[in-house]
N, C-alpha and C positions, 0 to 999 in steps of 0.2 A: 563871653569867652575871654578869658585872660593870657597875655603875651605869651607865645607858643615859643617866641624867641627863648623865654625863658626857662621853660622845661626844658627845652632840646638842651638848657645847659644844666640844669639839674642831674640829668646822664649822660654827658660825653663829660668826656675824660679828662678836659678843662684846663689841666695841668700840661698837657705833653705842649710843644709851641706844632703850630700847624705843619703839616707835611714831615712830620719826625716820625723814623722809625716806633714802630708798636715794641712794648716792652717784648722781652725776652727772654724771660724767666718758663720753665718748663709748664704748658697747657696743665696738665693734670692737677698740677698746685695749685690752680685759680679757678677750678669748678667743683665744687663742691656732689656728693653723692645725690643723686637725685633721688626727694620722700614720698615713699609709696602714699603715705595719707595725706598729703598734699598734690601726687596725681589722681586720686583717689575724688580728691574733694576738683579738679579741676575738669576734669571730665561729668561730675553730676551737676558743676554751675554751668559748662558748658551747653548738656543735653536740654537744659531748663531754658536756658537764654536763646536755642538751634530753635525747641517746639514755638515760641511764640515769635521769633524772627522771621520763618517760613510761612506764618500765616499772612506775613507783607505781601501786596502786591510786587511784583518785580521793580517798578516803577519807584514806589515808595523806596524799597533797599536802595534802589539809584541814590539818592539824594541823601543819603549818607555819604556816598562814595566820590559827590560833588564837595561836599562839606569838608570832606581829607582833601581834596585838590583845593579848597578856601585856606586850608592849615598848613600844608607843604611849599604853597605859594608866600606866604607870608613870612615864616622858617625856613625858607630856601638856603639862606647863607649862613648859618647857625648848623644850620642841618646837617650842611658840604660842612662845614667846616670841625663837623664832632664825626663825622665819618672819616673825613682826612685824617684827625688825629689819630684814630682807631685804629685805623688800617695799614696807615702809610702809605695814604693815596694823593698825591695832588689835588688840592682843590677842585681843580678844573676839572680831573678823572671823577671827581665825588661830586660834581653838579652835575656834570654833563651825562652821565653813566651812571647814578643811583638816582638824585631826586630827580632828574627830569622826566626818567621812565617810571617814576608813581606816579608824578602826575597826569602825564600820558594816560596812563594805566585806569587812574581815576575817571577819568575825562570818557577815555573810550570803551569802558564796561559801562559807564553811569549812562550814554546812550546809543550802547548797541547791544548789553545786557539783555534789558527786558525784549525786545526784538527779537533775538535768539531765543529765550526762554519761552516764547509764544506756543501756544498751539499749535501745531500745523495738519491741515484737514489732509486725508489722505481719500483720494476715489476711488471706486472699486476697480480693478485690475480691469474688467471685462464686463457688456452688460449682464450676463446672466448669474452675475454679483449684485446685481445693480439696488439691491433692496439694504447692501451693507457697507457704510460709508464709519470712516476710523479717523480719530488725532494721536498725533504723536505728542506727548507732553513730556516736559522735563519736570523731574521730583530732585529735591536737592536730595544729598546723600544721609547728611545728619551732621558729623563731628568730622572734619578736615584735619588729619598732622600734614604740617610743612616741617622737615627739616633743613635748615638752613646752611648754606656754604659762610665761609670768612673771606672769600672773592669778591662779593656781592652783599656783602649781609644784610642790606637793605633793598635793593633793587629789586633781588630775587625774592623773595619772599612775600614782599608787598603785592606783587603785580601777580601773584598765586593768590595771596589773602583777597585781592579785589575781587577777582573771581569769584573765589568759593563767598563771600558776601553774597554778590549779587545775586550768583544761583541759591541761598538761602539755606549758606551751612553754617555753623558755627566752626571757629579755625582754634588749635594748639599750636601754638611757633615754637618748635625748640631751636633757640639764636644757637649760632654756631658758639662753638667755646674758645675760640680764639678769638673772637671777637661779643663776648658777650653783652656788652654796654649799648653796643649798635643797635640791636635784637631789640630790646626795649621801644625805640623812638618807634615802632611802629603801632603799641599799645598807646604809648602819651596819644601820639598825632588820633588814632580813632577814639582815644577819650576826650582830647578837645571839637572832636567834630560830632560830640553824644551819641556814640554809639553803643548799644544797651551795655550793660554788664555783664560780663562772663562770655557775651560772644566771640571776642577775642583775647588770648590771654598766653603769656609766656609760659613755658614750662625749661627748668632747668636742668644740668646733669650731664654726666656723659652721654656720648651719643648709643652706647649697647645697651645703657639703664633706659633711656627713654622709650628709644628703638620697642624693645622688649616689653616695657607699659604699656604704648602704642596698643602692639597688640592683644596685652592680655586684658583691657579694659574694652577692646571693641571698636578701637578704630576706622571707620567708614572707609576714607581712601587716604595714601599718604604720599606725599609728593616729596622728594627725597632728590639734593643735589650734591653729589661729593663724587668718590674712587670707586671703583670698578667691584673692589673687594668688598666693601660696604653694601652696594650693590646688591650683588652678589646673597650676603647675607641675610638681607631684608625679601631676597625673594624666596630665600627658603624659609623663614619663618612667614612666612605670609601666605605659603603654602597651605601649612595646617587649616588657617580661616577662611582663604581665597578672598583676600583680603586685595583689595586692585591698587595698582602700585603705579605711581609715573614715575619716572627715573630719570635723571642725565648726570651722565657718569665721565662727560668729559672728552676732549678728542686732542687729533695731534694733526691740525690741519693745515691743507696743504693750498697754497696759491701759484696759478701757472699762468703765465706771462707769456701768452703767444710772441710772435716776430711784429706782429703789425698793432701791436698795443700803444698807446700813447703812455711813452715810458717816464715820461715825470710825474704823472699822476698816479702809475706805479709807484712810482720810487713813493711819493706822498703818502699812498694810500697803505702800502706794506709797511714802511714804517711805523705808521700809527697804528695797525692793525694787531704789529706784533709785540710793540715796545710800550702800548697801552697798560696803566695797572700794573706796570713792570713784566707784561707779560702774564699776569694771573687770571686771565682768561680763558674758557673753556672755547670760545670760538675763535681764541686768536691764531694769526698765522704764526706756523712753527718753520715750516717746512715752504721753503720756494723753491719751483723746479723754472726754469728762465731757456726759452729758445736757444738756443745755441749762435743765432745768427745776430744777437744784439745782445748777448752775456755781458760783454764787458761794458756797453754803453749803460745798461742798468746797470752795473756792480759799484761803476765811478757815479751815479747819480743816488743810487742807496748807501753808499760810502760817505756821501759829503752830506747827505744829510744827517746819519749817523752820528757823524762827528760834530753838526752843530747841535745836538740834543744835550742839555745836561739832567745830571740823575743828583737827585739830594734836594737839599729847601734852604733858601734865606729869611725863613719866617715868615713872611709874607705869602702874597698868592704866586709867585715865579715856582720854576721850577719846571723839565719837562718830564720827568720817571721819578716817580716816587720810588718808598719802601718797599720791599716784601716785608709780608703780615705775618710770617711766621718762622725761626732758625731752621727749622727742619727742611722748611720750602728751598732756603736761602744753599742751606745743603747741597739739596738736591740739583741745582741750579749749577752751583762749582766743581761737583763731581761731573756732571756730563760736559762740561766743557772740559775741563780738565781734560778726560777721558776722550774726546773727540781730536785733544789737540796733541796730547799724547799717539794716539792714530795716526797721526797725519794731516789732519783739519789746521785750519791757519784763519785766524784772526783780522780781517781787513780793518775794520773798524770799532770805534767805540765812542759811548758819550762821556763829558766833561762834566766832573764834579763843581757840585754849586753847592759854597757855603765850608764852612770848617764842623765836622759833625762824623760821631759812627753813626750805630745805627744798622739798620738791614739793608744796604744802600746794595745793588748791583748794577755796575755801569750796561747800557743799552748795547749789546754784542753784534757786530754781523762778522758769521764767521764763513768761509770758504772749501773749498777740496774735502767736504763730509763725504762719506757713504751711506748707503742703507743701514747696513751691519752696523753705525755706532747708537748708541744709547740716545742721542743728543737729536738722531734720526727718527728712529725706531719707538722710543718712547716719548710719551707727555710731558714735556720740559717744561711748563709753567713757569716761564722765567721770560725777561726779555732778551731772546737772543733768537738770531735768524739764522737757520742752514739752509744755504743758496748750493742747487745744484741746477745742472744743464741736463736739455733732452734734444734731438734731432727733431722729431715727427712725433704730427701731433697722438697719435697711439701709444706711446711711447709714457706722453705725459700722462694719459690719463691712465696707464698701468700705473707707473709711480704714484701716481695723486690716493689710486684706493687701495696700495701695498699700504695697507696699515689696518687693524683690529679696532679702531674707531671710524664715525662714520659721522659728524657731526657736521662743521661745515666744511667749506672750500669754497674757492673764488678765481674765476677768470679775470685775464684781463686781453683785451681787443678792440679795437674798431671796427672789428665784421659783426655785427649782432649775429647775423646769421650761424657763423661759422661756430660764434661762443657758443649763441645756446644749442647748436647741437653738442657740442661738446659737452656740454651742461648735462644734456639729459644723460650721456653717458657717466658719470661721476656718482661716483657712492658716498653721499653728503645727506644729512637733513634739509638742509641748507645751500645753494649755492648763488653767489651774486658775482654780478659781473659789470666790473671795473668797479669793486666795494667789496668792502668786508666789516663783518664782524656785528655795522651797527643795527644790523635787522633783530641782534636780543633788546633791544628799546625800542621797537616798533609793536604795542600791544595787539594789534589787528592780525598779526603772523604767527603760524604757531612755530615754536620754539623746539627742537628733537633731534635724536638723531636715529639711526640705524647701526647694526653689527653690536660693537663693545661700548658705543654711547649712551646706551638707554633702550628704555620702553615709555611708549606712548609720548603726552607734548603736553605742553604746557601755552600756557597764550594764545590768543586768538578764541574763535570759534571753538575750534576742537579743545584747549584747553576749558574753554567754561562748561564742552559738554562730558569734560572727565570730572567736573566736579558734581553731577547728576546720576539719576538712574532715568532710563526712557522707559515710559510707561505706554502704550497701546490702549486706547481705550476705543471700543468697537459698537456700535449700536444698529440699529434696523429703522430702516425708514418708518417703513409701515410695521403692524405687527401682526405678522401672518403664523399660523399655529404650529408649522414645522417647517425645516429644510429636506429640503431635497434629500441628500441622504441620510437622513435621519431614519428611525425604525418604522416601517417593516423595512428589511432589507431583503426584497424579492427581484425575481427573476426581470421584472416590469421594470424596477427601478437602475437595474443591472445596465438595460437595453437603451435606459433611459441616458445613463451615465455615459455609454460611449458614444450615443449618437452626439452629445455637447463637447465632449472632446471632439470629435470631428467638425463642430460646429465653431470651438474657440480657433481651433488649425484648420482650415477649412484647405483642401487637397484640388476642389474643383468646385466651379458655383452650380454643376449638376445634382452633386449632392446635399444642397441648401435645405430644399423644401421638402426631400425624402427623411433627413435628419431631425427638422424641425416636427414635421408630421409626425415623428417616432418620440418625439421629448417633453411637446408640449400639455398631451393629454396627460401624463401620467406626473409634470410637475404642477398641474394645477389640482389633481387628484390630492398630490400631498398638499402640498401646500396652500392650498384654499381649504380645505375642508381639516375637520378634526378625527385626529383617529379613535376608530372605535375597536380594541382589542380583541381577538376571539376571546369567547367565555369558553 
């Protein structure tokens, strides 16, 4: 195997100095059309490389997926460090939050993979089933599309590819187009860990050329991370094929800070939660609704920490808020404050510029006196910036917490466990943690989803490796006896037969045991033992 270090610089972007904004120049200009005879040809190396992959043991695929966590390990800081260019992530956002969740990812599909994909013997419901005993098995799908976010472009895709490996599919990545360079290290790292050819492989283009390939070549399942709209569109083209879809479409979530919370690991925990990645997290806190009865003790302790944060890079590894990845994000980010503070909304805090540099830089915001009604509330801000509002009672919070059309996470915070997690259960989240946020998308063992406007289905975990399957039922007979029970003739005898064993599965009284029995048994050993001879 030859330095990994080295590839990983052959495609990152080598040029920008670490933690600098991502260029800027308009998306469209930098992705080129995507060539029908080149998805043409990637889907038939695909299907070729899926048939003799699936004939692996589970076990065997593992140890591929051991071999990426030998390659990510070694290219750790190489890795973080051509993502951080890419993105305009912090270093420490690009270890801690991309390569560490492959590894992860590797680690814990490679041994609880085949586990999951096991057999599982199923009993007959009742004894007078008792001659048909069934497995549940999982069959990979075939050809997996991932398309990929520019939030994550590594993180997310990887820890979906691991999956659909193990269950024994072949994967197409379309890398997101804002970050196209990223998208790659995930082919180099499975070709330095020799993983066949063509089972994994890049496809490029806009996302409605690809999208559209997808389906008119046959796409198995497609696991799709971006906007609501996109969404949206992929579910109606996927209509026509019934073509199964996982989705996460993103949320605008909400953290509530009981009275009796241990408020500086608040203050700790919100901050990072929501001024992570600049904010370009789908599970970050947006929105804090804060007791009423210790408002301002939180507000002076998220305040001060606010303001020792700083946003931008001295070249090295410093820095606490990176870039946003893309002008339009950056946009979107200045109009809704803007617009919030135009309202009425007020600015308590912000982070300190580090370093002499433009760029996509947006200082860490916590802003105060929002409403519902503004945009900054209301909508997916993906940006680093916090609107803190106050609640009385706790009913109160949890209306506000699920006044919103996503449903993705949210997070308590308390010293009652009790008290949280009922509260917990009341909350319309995929996701909800308490006295934590956010890092449960790098925990591979969890599935990842949400409800309402966030998606469909999940990713990660269990549940995610069994979206990358079909379940098969396979049914056999102990013995092999010549007919069942109701099987033809269908008489009168058989009739009488049939309801005395419902009375016998639900039994009403044990008077009627041996009356039932005496009425069922003569005439299921009639069929069933013997063969039938047809009138002539």
């Amino acid at each position: 195997m030859r330095d990994i270090r080295a590839t990983i610089q052959e495609f990152g972007p080598g040029t920008r100095p670490v933690g600098d904004a991502p260029a800027s120049e308009p998306i469209g200009e930098r992705v080129a059309a995507a060539d029908p005879a080149a998805m043409a040809r990637a889907f038939e190396r695909a299907r070729a490389a899926q048939a003799r992959w699936a004939g692996l043991a589970p076990r065997e695929r593992a140890r591929y997926l051991l071999r990426m966590a030998d390659v990510l390990v070694a290219s750790a800081d190489a890795l973080a460090r051509s993502i951080a260019a890419a993105t305009g992530k912090t270093p420490v956002d690009a270890l801690a939050t991309e390569v560490l969740p492959c590894t992860l990812a590797c680690r814990w599909y490679a041994a609880q993979g085949p586990r999951l994909l096991r057999a599982r013997r199923v009993p007959p419901p009742t004894w007078l089933l008792g001659n048909k005993w069934s497995t549940i098995e999982r069959r990979p799908l075939g050809v997996v599309g991932i398309v990929s976010p520019w939030n994550y472009p590594v993180a997310i895709p990887f820890v979906e590819t691991a999956a659909a490996l193990v269950a024994g599919n072949a994967v197409l990545l379309k890398g997101a187009s804002a970050t196209p360079l990223t998208g790659r290290a995930i082919t180099r790292i499975a070709g330095e860990a020799g993983l066949p050819e063509g089972l994994l492989q890049i496809v490029e283009g806009p996302g409605e050329q690809v999208g559209a390939a997808f389906f008119a070549h046959g796409i198995d399942t497609l696991f799709f991370t971006g906007s609501v709209a996109a969404g949206r569109s992929l579910v109606e083209r996927s209509a026509a094929t019934l073509t199964p879809l996982v989705l996460e479409l993103g949320g605008n979530d909400a953290m509530v800070v009981l009275d009796d919370a241990d408020l500086e690991r608040a203050a700790n925990g919100g901050a990072w939660a929501g001024y992570q990645n600049a904010g370009q997290s789908c599970g970050a806190v947006e929105r804090i609704y804060v007791q009423s009865r210790v408002r301002e003790r939180f507000l002076n302790l998220l305040a001060e920490r606010t303001r020792a944060l700083t946003h931008g890079s001295d070249g090295e590894r410093n820095g606490d808020i990176g870039a946003m990845t893309t002008p339009a994000q950056l946009a979107t980010v200045e109009r809704q404050v803007a617009g919030a503070v135009a309202a009425g909304a007020r600015v308590l805090a912000r982070s300190r510029p580090l370093g002499d540099h433009g760029g996509l830089y947006y200082p860490a915001t916590l802003i105060v006196d929002t409403t519902p009604a503004m945009a900054l509330v209301a909508e997916e801000t993906f940006g680093p910036v916090l609107a803190v509002m106050s609640f009385e009672r706790d009913d109160e919070a949890v209306a506000l917490a699920n006044s919103t059309r996503y449903a993705l996470t949210a997070s308590l915070w308390s010293r009652d466990a009790r008290r949280a997690r009922r509260l917990a259960h009341r909350l319309e989240a995929g996701v909800v943690t308490i006295n934590d946020h956010l890092y449960t998308h790098g925990i591979p063992s969890l599935p990842w989803g949400g409800w309402k406007g966030s998606g469909l289905g999940r990713s990660h975990g269990a549940e995610g490796l069994f979206a990358m399957t079909h379940v098969q039922v396979v049914d056999r007979e102990l013995l092999p006896l010549p007919r069942n029970l109701w099987w033809y003739p269908g008489d009168a005898a058989t009739y009488e037969a049939l309801l005395a064993l419902q009375r016998l599965i639900h039994p009403s009284s044990a008077g009627t045991l041996v009356r039932d029995l005496a009425r069922a048994l003569p005439v299921m050993a009639r069929k069933m033992l013997t063969r039938w001879q047809p009138p002539r």
